[in-house]
TORKOL-4160 file (C-alpha; in steps of 0.2 Angstrom, whole numbers, padded with zeros to 4 digits, m for minus):
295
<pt num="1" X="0483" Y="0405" Z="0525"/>
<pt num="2" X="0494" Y="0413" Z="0512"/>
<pt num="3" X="0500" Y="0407" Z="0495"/>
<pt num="4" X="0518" Y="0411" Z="0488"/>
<pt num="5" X="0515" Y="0402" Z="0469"/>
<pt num="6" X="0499" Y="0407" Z="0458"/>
<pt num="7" X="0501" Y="0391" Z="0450"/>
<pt num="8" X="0496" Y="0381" Z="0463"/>
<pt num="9" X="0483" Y="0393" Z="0468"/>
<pt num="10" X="0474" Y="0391" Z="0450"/>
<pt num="11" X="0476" Y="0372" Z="0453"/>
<pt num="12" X="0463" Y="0370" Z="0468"/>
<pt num="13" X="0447" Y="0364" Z="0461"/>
<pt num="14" X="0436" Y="0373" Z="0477"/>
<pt num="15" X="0446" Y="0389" Z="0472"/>
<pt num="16" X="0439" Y="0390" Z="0455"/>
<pt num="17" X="0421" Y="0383" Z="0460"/>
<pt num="18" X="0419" Y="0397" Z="0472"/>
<pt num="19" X="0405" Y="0406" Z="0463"/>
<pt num="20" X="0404" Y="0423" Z="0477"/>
<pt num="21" X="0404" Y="0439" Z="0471"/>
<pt num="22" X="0406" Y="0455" Z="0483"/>
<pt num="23" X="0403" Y="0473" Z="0476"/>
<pt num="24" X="0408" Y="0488" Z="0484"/>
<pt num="25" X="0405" Y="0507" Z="0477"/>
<pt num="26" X="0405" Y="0525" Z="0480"/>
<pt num="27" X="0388" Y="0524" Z="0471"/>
<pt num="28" X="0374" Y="0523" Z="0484"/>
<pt num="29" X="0357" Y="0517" Z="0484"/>
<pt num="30" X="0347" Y="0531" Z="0477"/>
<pt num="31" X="0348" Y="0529" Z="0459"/>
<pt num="32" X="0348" Y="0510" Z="0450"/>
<pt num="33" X="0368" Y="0508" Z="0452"/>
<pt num="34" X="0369" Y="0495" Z="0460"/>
<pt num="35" X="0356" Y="0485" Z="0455"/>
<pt num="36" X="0362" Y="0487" Z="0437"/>
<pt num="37" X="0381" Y="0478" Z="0442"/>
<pt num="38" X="0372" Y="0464" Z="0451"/>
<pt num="39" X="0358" Y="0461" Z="0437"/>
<pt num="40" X="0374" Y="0459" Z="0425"/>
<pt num="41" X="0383" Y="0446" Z="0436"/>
<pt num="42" X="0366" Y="0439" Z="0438"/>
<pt num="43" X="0366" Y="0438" Z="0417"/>
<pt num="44" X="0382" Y="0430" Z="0418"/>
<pt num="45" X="0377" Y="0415" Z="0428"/>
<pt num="46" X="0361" Y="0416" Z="0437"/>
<pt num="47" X="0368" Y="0404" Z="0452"/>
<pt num="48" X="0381" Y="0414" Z="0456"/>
<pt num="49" X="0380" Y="0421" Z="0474"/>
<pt num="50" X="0382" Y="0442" Z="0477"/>
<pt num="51" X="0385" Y="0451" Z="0488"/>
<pt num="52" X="0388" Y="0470" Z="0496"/>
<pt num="53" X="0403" Y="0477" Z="0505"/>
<pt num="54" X="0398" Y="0493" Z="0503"/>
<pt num="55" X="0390" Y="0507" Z="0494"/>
<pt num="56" X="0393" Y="0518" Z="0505"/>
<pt num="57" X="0411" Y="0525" Z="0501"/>
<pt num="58" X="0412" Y="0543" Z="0503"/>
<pt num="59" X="0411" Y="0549" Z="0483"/>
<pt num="60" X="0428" Y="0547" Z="0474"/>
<pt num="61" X="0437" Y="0543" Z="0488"/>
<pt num="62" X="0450" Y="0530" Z="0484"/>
<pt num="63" X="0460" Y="0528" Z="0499"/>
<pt num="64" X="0444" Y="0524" Z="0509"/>
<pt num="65" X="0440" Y="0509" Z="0497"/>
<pt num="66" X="0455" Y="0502" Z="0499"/>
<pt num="67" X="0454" Y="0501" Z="0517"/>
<pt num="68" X="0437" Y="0494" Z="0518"/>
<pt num="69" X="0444" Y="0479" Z="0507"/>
<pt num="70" X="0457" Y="0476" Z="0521"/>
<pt num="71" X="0445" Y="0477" Z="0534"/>
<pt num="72" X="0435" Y="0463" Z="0526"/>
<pt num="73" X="0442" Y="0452" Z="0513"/>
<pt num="74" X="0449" Y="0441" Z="0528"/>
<pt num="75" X="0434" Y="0435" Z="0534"/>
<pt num="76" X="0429" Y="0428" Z="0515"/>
<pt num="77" X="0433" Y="0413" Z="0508"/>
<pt num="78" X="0447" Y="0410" Z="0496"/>
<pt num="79" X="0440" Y="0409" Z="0477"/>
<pt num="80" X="0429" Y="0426" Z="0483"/>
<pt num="81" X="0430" Y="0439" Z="0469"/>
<pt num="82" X="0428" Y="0457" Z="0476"/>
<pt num="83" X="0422" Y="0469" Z="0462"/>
<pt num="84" X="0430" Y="0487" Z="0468"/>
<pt num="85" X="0421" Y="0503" Z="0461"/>
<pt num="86" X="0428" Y="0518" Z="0466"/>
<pt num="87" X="0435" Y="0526" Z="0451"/>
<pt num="88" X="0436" Y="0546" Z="0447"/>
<pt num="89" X="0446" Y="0543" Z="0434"/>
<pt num="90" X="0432" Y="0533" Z="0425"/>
<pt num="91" X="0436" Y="0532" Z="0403"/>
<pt num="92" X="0453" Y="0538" Z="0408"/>
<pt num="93" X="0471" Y="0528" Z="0405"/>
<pt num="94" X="0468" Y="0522" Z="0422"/>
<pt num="95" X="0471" Y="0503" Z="0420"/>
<pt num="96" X="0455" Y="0490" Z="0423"/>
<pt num="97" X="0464" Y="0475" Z="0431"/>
<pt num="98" X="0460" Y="0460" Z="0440"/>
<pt num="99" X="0473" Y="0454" Z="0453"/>
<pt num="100" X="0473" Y="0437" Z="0462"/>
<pt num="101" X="0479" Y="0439" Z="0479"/>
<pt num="102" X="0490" Y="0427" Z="0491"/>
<pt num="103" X="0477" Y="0425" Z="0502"/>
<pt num="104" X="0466" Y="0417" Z="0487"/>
<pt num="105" X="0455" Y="0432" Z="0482"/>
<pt num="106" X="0451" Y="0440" Z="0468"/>
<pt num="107" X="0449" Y="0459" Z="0466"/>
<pt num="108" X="0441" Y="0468" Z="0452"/>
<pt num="109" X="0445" Y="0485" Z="0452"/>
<pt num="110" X="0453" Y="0502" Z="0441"/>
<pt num="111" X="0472" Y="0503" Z="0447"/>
<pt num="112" X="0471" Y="0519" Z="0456"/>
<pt num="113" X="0475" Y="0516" Z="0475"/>
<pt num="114" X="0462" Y="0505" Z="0478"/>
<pt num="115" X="0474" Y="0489" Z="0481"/>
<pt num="116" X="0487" Y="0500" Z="0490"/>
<pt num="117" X="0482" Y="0492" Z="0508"/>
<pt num="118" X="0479" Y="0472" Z="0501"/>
<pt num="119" X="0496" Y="0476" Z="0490"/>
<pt num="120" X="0505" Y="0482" Z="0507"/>
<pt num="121" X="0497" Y="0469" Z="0520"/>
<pt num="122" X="0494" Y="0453" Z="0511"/>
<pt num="123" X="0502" Y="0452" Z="0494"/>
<pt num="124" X="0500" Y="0451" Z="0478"/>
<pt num="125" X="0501" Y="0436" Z="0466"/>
<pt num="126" X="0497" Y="0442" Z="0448"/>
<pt num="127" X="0491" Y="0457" Z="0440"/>
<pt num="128" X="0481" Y="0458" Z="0423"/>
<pt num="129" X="0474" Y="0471" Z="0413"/>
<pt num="130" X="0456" Y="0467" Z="0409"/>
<pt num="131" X="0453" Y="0463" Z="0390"/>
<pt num="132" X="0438" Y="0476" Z="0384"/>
<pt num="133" X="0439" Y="0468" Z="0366"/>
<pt num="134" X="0433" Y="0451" Z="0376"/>
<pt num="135" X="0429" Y="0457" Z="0396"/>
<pt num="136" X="0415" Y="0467" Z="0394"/>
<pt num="137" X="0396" Y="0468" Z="0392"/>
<pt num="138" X="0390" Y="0467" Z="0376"/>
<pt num="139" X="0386" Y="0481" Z="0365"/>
<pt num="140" X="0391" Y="0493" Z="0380"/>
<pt num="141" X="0405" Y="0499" Z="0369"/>
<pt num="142" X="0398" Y="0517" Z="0366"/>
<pt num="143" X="0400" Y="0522" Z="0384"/>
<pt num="144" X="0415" Y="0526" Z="0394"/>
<pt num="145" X="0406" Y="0531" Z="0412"/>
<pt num="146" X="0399" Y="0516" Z="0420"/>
<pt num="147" X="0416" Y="0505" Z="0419"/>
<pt num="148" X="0408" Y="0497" Z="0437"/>
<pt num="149" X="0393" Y="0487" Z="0425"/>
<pt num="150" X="0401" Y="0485" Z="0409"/>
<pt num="151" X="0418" Y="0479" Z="0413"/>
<pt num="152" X="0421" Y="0476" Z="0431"/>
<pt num="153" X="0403" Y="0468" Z="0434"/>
<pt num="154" X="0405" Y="0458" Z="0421"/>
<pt num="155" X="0423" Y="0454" Z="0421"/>
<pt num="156" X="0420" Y="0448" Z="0440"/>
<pt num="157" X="0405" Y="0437" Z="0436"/>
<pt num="158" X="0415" Y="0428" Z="0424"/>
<pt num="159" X="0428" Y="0425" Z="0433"/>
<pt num="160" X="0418" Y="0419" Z="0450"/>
<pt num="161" X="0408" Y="0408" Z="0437"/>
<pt num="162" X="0422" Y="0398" Z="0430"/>
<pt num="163" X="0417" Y="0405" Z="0412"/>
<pt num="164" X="0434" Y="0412" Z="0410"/>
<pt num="165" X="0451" Y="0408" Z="0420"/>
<pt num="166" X="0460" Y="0421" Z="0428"/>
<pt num="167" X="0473" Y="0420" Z="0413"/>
<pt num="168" X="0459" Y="0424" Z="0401"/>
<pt num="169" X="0454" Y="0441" Z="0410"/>
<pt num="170" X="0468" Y="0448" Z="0399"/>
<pt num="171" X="0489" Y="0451" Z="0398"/>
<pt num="172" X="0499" Y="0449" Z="0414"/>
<pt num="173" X="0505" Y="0463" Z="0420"/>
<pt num="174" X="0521" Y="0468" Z="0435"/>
<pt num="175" X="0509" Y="0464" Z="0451"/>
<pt num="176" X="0513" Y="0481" Z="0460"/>
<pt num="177" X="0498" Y="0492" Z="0458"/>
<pt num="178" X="0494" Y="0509" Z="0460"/>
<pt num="179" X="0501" Y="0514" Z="0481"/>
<pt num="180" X="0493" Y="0528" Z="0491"/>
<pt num="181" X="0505" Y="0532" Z="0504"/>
<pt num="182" X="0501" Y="0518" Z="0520"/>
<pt num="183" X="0513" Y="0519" Z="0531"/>
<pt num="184" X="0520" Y="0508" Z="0548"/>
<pt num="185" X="0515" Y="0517" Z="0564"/>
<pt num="186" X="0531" Y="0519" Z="0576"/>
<pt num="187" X="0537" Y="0523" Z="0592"/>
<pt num="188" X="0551" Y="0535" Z="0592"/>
<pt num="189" X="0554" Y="0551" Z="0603"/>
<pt num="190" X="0544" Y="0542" Z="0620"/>
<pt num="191" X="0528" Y="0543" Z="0606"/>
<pt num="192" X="0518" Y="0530" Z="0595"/>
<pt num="193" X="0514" Y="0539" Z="0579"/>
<pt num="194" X="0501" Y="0533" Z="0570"/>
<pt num="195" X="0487" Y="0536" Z="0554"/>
<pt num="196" X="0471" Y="0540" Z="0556"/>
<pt num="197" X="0467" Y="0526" Z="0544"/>
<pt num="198" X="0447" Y="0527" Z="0545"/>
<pt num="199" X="0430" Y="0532" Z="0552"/>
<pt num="200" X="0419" Y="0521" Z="0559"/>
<pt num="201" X="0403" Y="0528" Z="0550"/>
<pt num="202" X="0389" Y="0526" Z="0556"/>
<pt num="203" X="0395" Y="0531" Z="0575"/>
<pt num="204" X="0411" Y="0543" Z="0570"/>
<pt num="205" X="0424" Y="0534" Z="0580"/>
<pt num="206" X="0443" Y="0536" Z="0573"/>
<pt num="207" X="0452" Y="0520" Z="0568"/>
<pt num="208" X="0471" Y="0523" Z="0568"/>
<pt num="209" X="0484" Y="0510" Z="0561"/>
<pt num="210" X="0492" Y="0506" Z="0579"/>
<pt num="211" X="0492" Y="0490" Z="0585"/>
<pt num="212" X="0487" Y="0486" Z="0604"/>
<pt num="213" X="0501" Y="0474" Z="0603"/>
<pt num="214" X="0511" Y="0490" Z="0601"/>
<pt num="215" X="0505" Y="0501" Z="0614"/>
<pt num="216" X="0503" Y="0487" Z="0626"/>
<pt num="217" X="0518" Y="0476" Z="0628"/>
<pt num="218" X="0529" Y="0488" Z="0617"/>
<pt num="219" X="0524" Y="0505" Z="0625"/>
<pt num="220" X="0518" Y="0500" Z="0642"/>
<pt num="221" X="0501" Y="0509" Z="0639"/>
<pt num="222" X="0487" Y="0500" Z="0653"/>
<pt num="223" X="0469" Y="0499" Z="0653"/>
<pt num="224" X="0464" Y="0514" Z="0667"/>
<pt num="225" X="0481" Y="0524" Z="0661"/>
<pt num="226" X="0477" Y="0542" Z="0655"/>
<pt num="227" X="0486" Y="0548" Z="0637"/>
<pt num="228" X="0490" Y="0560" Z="0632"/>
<pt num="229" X="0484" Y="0561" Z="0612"/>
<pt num="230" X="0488" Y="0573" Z="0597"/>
<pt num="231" X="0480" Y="0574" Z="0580"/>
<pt num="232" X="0488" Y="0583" Z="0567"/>
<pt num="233" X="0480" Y="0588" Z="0548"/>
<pt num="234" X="0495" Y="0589" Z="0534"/>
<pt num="235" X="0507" Y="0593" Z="0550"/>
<pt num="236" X="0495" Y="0607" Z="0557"/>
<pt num="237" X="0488" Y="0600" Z="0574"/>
<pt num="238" X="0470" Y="0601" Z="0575"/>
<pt num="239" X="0467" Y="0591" Z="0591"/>
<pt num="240" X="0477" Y="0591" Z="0608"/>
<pt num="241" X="0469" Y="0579" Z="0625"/>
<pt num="242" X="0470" Y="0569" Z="0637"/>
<pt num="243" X="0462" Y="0554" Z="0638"/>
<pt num="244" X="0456" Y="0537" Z="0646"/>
<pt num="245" X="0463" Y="0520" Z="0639"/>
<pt num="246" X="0446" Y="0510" Z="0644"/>
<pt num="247" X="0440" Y="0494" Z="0636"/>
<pt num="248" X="0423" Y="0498" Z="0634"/>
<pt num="249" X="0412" Y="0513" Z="0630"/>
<pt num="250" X="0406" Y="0516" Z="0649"/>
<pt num="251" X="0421" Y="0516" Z="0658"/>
<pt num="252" X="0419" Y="0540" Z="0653"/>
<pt num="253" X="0404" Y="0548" Z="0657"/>
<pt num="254" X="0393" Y="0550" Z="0641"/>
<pt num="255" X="0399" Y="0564" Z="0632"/>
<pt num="256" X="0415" Y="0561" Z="0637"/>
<pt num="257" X="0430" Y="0554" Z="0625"/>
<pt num="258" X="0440" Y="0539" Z="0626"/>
<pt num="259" X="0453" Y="0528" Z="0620"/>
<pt num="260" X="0450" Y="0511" Z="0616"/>
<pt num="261" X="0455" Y="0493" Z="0604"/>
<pt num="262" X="0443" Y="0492" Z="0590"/>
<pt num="263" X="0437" Y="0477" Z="0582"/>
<pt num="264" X="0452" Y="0472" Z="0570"/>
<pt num="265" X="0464" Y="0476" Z="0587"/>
<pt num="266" X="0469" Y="0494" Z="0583"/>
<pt num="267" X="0468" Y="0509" Z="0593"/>
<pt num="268" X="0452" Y="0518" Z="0589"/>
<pt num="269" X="0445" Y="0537" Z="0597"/>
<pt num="270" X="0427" Y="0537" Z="0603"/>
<pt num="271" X="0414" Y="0547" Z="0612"/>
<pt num="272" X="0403" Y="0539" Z="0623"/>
<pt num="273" X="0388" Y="0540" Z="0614"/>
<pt num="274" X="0392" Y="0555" Z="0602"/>
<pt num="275" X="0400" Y="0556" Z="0587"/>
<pt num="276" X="0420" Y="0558" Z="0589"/>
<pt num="277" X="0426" Y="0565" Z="0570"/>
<pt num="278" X="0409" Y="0576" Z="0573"/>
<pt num="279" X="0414" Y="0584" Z="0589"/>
<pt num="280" X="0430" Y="0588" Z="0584"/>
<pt num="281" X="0430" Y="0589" Z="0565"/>
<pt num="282" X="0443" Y="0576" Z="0564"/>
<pt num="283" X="0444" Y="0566" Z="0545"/>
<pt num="284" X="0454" Y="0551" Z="0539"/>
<pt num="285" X="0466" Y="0544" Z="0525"/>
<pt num="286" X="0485" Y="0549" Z="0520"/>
<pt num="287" X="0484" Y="0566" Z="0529"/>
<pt num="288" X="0479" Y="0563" Z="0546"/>
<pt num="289" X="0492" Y="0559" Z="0558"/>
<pt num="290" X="0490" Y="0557" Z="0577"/>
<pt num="291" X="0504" Y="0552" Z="0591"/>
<pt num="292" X="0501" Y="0546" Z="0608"/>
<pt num="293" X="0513" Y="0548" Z="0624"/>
<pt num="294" X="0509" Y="0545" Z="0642"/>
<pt num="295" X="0504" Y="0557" Z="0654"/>
């Protein structure tokens, strides 16, 4: 469900009593990080509920946060506040905002790209620039590298918490963020162009941005058809084969690449059993491109 008016967002008593925060970094586990950000949202209010996306991001890597908050923020409940640190830029002029979204999230976050694929694909209610004089950990003041604990952290707690509106967070700004270049996959010139928007980590598969609506009934590409698949880097082609459109993993012999529709219905590139971005030293984000065309 979507909202169109932030008014009558605010005014939903279960919105405001939602008391969830999620947190997602490029920070890791192997230092106190994380543990620092959730002991000060615990300070805040000691009921409230958190969470982890992710900690995982790949360091200072903006376009992949902003991904992994698509891929995700669906499947939470309105009133959920997302605390966003990925931030290379951090004690820069880079704004710290809070935005509220039509889909009834929160997102805490520097303005950087990070809400370039939430700002394209679902929509954005209001923006606010998060008040440091009044949104920020107490007597933190002296430092200007761990924005995710003293501002955003805390900032986030508050809101989840009902101990400030989203109006107190701080002056409303024009909601369009930050935009990294995400672009619409297309078919033009008997091809489907698409982005390689993302890895899947832990086994290396490619997620493009290319419905299986699109190839389907638009394109005509079955399950069993072979397709033929180009990968190009800043327009320089790096991967040239053909290969199965299967539905699952064992349709190739192991070893063997495939095509297949992932979990959020997109086209994704796999090995069976190997590691896809691996084998072929294939990345993701703004710069990798790929087309697919029957063979």
């Amino acid at each position: 469900m979507t909202y169109e008016s932030a008014k009558e967002l605010k005014e939903l008593a279960p919105w405001t009593k939602r008391g969830t925060v999620v947190f997602m970094s490029d920070f890791g586990y192997v230092d106190g990080a994380v543990s620092a950000m959730h002991g000060v949202a615990d300070e805040v209010d000691h009921n409230l509920k958190l969470e982890d996306l992710t900690h995982e991001i790949p360091q200072f890597n903006i376009w992949e946060a902003s991904y992994r908050l698509i891929q995700t923020m669906s499947f939470w409940a309105p009133g959920t506040v997302f605390v966003s640190v990925v931030d290379p830029g951090v004690g820069s002029e880079r704004e710290s905002v809070a935005v509220l979204t039509k889909t009834g999230h929160v997102i805490v976050t520097p303005d950087n790209g990070t809400l370039s694929h939430v700002a394209k694909e679902i929509g954005i209610l209001e923006r606010r620039r998060i008040s440091e004089t009044v949104n920020r950990l107490k007597n933190s003041q002296r430092s200007f590298t761990f924005y995710g604990r003293d501002v955003y952290a805390y900032t986030g707690a508050r809101i989840a918490s009902g101990t400030i509106t989203f109006d107190e967070v701080g002056p409303l700004l024009e909601p369009n963020p930050v935009m990294l270049n995400v672009s619409d996959p297309v078919i033009e010139g008997g091809e489907v162009c698409g982005n390689i928007d993302v890895l899947d980590t832990r086994y290396g598969s490619l997620w493009t941005n290319i419905p299986d609506t699109m190839i389907f009934e638009k394109y005509g590409i079955k399950y069993g058809d072979d397709v033929r698949v180009l990968i190009s880097h800043n327009h320089k082609i790096v991967f040239g084969y053909t290969m199965r459109m299967c539905r699952n993993f064992t349709e190739v012999e192991i070893g063997e690449p495939l095509l297949y529709i992932n979990s959020l219905l997109n086209v994704g590139l796999a090995i069976n059993q190997g590691s896809f971005a691996q084998e072929y030293r294939i990345g993701s984000g703004e710069n990798w491109a790929i087309k697919l065309q029957k063979a």
